[in-house]
N, C-alpha and C positions, 0 to 999 in steps of 0.2 A: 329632491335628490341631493341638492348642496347641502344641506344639515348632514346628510347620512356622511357624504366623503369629510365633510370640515371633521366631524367627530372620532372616524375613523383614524383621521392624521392625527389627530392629538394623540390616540392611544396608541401610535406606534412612536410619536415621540416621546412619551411619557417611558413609555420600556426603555429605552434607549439611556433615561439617567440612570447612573449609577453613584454608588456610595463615595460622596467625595471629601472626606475630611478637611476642614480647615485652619483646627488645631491639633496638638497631641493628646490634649485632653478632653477631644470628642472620641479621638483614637479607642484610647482607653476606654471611653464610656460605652462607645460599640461593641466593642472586644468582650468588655464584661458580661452582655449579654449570653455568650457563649458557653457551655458548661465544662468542657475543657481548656479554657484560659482561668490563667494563676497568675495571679499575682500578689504578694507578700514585702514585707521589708526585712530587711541585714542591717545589725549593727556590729560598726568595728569597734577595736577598742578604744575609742576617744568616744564613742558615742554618737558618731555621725551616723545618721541614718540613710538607708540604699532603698528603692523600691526595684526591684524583681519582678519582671513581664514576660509571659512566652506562653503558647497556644501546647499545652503539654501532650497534645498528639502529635506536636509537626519537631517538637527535639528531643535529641536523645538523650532521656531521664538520667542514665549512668552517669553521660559528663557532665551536667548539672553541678555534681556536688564536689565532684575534684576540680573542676574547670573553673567554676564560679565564685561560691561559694565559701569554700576552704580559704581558697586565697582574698576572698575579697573580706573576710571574717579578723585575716591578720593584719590588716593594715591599718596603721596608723592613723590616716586621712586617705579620703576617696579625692584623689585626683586624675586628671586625663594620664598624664602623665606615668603613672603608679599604676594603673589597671594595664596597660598598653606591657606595662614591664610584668606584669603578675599573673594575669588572668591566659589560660590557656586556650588558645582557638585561633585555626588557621585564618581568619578574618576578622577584627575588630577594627571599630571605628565608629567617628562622633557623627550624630544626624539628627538636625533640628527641623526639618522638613516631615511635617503632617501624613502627607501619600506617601511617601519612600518608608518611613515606621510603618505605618498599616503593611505595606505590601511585604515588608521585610520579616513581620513575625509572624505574615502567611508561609512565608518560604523557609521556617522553623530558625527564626534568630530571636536570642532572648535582648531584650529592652532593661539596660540599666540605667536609675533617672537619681538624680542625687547633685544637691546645690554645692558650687564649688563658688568662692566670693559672692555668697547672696545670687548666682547665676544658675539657672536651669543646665544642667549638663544629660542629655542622653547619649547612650552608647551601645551598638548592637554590636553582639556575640553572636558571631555565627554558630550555631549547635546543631542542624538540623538533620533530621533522621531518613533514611529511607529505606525501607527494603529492599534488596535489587531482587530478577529471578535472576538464577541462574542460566548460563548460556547454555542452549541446549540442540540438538541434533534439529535441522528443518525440516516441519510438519508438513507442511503447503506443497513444497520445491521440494523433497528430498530426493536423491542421487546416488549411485552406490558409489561412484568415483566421485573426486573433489573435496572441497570442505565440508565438516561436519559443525559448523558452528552457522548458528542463525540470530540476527538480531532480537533485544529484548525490549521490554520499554522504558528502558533508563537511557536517555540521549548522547549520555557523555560515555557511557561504553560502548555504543552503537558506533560513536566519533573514533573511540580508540580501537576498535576494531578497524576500522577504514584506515587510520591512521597508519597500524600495524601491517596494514600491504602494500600503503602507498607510503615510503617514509622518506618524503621529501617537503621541503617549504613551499613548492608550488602547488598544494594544494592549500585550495582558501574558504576560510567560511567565513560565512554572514550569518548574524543571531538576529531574529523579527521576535517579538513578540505577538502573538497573534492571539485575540480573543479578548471582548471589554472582560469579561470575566473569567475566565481559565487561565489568564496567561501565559498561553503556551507559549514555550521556547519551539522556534521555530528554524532550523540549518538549513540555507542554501552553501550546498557542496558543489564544489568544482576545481579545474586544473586552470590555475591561470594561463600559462603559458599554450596551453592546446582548445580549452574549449570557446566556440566563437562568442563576442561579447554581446554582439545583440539576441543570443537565447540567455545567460546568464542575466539582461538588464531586464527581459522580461520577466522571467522567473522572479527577481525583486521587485518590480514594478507591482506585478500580479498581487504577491504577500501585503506591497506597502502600501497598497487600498482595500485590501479587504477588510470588509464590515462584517464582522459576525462575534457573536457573544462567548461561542464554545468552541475549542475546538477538542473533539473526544478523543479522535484519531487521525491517521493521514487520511483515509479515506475521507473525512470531511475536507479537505484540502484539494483532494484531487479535482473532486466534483465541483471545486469551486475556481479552478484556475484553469481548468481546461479552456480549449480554444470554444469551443462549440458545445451543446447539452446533444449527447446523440447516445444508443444504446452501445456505441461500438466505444469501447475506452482511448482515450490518447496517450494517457501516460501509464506509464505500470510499474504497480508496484510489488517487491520482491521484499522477501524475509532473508533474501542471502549475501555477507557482507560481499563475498568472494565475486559476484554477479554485480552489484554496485562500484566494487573496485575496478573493473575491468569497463564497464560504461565512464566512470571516470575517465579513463587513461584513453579509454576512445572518444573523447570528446561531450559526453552528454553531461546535464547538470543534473545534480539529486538533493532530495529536499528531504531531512530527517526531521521528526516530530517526537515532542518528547510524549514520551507516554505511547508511543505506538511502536510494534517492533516491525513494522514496514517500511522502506525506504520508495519515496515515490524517485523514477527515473523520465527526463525528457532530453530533447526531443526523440520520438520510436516512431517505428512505420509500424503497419500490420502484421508482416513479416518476422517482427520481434515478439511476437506476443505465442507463436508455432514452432520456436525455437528454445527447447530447453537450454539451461547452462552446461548439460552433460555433455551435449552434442561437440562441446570444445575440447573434450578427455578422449573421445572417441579416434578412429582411424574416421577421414573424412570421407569415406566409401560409405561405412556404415550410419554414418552421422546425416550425410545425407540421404539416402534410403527411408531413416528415421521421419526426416519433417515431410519425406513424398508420401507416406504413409498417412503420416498425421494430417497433410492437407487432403488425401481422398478420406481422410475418416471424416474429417469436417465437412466436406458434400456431402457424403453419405448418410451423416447424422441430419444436413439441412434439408436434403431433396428426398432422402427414400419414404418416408411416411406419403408425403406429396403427392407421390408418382403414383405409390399405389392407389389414392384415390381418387387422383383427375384420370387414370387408365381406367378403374373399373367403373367410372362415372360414364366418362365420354370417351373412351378410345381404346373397348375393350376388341379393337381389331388386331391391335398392335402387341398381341398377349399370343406367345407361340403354343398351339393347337396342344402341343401336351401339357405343357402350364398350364393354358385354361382349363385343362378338366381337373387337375388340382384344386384350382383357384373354384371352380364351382362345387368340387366334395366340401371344401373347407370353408364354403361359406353356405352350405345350404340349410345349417339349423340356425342364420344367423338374420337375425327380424329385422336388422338394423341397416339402414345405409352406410357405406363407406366411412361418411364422412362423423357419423354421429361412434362409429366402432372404433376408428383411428382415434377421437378423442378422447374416447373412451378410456383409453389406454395408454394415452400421451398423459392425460392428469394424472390417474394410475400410479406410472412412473415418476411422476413427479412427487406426490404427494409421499411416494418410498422412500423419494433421496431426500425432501425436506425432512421425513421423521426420522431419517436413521441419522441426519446432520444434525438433530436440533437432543438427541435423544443422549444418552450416556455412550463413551464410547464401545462396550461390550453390547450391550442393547442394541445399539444402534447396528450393526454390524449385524446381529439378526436379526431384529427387524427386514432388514434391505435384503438378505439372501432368503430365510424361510418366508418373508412374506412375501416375499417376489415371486418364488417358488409356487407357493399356493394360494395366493390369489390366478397367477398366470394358469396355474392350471383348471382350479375352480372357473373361471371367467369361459374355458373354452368348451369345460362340458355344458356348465349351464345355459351356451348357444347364444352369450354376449360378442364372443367376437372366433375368426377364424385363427386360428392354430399360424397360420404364413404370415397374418399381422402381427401377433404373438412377436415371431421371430423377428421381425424388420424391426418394431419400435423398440424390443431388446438388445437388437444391433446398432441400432443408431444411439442409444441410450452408451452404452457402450464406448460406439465412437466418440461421442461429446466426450469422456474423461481423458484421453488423449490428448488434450489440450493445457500444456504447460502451466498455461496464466489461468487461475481461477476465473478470472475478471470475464476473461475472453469466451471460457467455456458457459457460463451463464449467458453471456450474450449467443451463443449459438444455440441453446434450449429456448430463446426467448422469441429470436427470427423463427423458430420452426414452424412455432403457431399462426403465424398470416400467412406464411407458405403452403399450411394446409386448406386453410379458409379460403386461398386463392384458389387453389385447385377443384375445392368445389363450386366455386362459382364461374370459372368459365376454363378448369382442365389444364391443356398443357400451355394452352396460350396467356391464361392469367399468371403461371409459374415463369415462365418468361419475362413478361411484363414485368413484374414486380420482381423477379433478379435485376433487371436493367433499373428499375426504382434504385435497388440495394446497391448494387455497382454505381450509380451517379450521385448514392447518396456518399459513400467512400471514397467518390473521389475529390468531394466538394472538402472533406475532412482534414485538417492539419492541423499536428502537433508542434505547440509556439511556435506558428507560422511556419511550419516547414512538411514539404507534402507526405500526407499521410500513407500512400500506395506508394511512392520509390522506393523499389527503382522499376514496378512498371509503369506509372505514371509519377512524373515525366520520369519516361526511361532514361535508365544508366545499364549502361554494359559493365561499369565498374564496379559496381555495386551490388552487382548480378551474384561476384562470388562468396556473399554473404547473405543469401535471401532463400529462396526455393532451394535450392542446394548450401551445400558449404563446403568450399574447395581448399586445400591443404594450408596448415599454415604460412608455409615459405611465401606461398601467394596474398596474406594477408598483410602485405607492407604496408598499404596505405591505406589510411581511415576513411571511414566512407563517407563519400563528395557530400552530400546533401547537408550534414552537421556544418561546414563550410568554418571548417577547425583552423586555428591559427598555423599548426603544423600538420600536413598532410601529410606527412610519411613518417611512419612508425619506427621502421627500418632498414637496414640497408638491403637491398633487391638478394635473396639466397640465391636464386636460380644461377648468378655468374659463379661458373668455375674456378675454387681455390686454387690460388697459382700456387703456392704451398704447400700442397695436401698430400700426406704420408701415404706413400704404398700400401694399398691391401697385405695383409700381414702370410695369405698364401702364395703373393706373388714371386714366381721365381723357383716355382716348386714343379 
């Protein structure tokens, strides 16, 4: 067995080196191997000759020849001096350093090399290219009130978006690179002045020990600085700048990734994840209404398949005398036990919402309505399942999409299935059980140490007016306790009476 681990370790330390340059002209020797790196020489008019470096996918060809070239063609002598005054580019500057050139004409800078008193002189031009998308309506989150702009994956517009709603100097970033090889640029956002310092040093802590090779997206980020590995999410992430802005100014940190147009947000309770952003546009009557709704759809989606088959398993007493004569027309051509019918029909659905998600968007869209359609109805003549199961696992189906946060909603498709399994193996007792499982697994959970259930564990009464309900703005003065923000109150309290407050404009009539 020691042979096996000794050789094992080598080959996870062996992955781990990477290309380290020593000089510039391994630089070069590497580079060349590549089929879009150019490199050429310029001579000016005295004859000094220029060599010319740059990875021709990563700049942009246009300025090449006005930027570079043109000018560095008229001069006299190539000096530091004389390029600094000639050559056009919002960044130039000298670098004798092996790793900093490597990395710099990944990041689309062209490498000018050229002897000035018998001395190696390099000099990078920043030139590089990118395509941005453009900002566009949100797909994931969209809202019929609020903003219409959603983050893309270019970092430094994602930053100037945030910037554009919060425009003040207390907000701060911190740039990580993260990845031996990807080197993502990595933003931890936050309010200095409001948000508390021991979530901000975690969030840096977390980024400035992480070992990983890639990072593709935030989603790689998320999974890797959570507090805990659990199916239930801790932090979440949003495509909406307007929804990040507003977690700023309440105190949470948020971590932009370049290349991803998701913004991850910490610390969040569970309670954040059943709360759209709309619910803040709304009157606070019907806003709250809203998440009491979306929390019985979320039972409804986790417990009704359940029920129905720990009831007609074990507890077909508890089924009222007309029901059950229902419940036995509609299952009498059905060969199948409960618990093999309901899965029947749980994968079914599932396997609809994978291929209409993974499918074209037109496609996909029918897919998920005619093949729902007719499968569901094929499945009930051909005597696979009853016509009332039909119904339930289409309504619980249903109910899952009511769920704000994609993240969250997966996780509720995902709990459904041991809830079922429970119910057949010991009814209503095992779906008990194992809610109290799911409840002491939620409450062991926290987001950068801060409890994941508040404000019902540990309860807050203050926090209460942002949670299951959501009580009027005026009431929203102060941030809530649990973030444990440098400034607690947002506000000055509305509820006191304007001692100056103009007459109603009928009074007196």
């Amino acid at each position: 067995m020691t042979p096996f681990f000794k050789k094992k370790k080598q080959v996870v330390a062996d992955a781990e080196v990477l290309f380290a340059p020593a000089t510039i002209a391994e630089v070069l020797q590497h580079a060349q191997q590549s089929a879009d790196f150019v490199t050429h020489q310029e001579e000016n008019k005295s004859g000094q000759l220029m060599t010319v470096c740059y990875f021709q996918s990563m700049v942009d060809m246009q300025k090449i020849p006005l930027s570079v070239l043109e000018p560095v063609r008229k001069l006299e002598e190539f000096t530091l001096e004389q390029l600094l005054l000639h050559v056009r580019s919002s960044e130039i500057k000298r670098c004798d350093d092996a790793i900093a050139i490597d990395q710099a004409l990944l990041r689309g800078n062209v490498l000018l090399h050229f002897k000035e008193r018998n001395k190696d002189v390099h000099i990078l031009v920043d030139l590089s290219y990118q395509e941005d998308r453009e900002i566009t309506v949100p797909e994931i989150e969209f809202s019929v009130f609020g903003s219409k702009e959603a983050f893309i994956e270019t970092v430094e517009v994602n930053i100037n978006l945030l910037r554009r709603r919060i425009p003040t100097s207390d907000l701060y970033l911190k740039k990580y690179i993260v990845g031996s090889s990807s080197k993502t640029a990595v933003y931890v956002v936050y309010c200095q002045s409001i948000a508390n310092e021991e979530n901000v040093q975690t969030v840096k802590q977390r980024l400035a020990d992480l070992q990983i090779d890639q990072v593709p997206d935030a989603s790689t980020l998320l999974q890797t600085i959570e507090d805990r590995s659990s199916v239930f999410p801790q932090i979440i992430d949003t495509e909406r700048p307007d929804r990040t802005a507003a977690a700023l100014m309440e105190g949470k940190v948020a971590i932009l990734t370049d290349g991803s147009p998701q913004a991850l947000l910490a610390p969040v309770t569970i309670f954040e994840f059943i709360s759209a952003f709309e619910d803040y546009f709304l009157s606070w009557q019907t806003a709250s209404l809203l998440r009491i709704i979306r929390i019985a759809a979320v039972l409804f989606s986790i417990f009704a398949t359940p029920l129905y088959v720990a009831v007609l398993t074990y507890h077909p007493e508890i089924i009222p005398q007309d029901l059950f004569a229902n419940l036995i027309v509609s299952r009498t051509a059905v060969p199948f036990p409960p618990i093999i019918e309901a899965l029947f029909l749980e994968v079914t659905i599932e396997l609809l919402r994978e291929a209409g998600a993974r499918l074209p968007t037109k496609v996909g869209q029918t897919i998920g309505i005619v093949g729902g359609i007719v499968i569901g109805t094929a499945a009930v003549e051909a005597g696979l399942t009853s016509n009332v199961l039909l119904i339930i696992v289409a309504l619980a189906a249903l109910a899952s999409f009511t769920i704000p946060v994609y993240r969250m909603g997966t996780t509720i498709r995902i709990v459904r299935f041991p809830f079922i399994i429970a119910a057949q193996v010991w009814g209503l007792i095992a779906i008990a059980l194992f809610s109290i499982f799911i409840i002491t697994h939620m409450l062991s959970l926290t987001s950068l140490g801060r409890p994941y259930m508040e404000p019902i564990y540990p309860f807050s009464l203050k926090d209460m007016k942002d949670s299951l309900i959501r009580l009027p703005v005026a009431l929203q003065n102060v941030r809530p306790t649990f973030l444990q923000t440098k400034q607690a109150v947002r506000f000055k309290d509305q509820k006191k009476k304007r001692t100056n407050q103009m007459p109603d404009i009928d009074e007196g009539y």
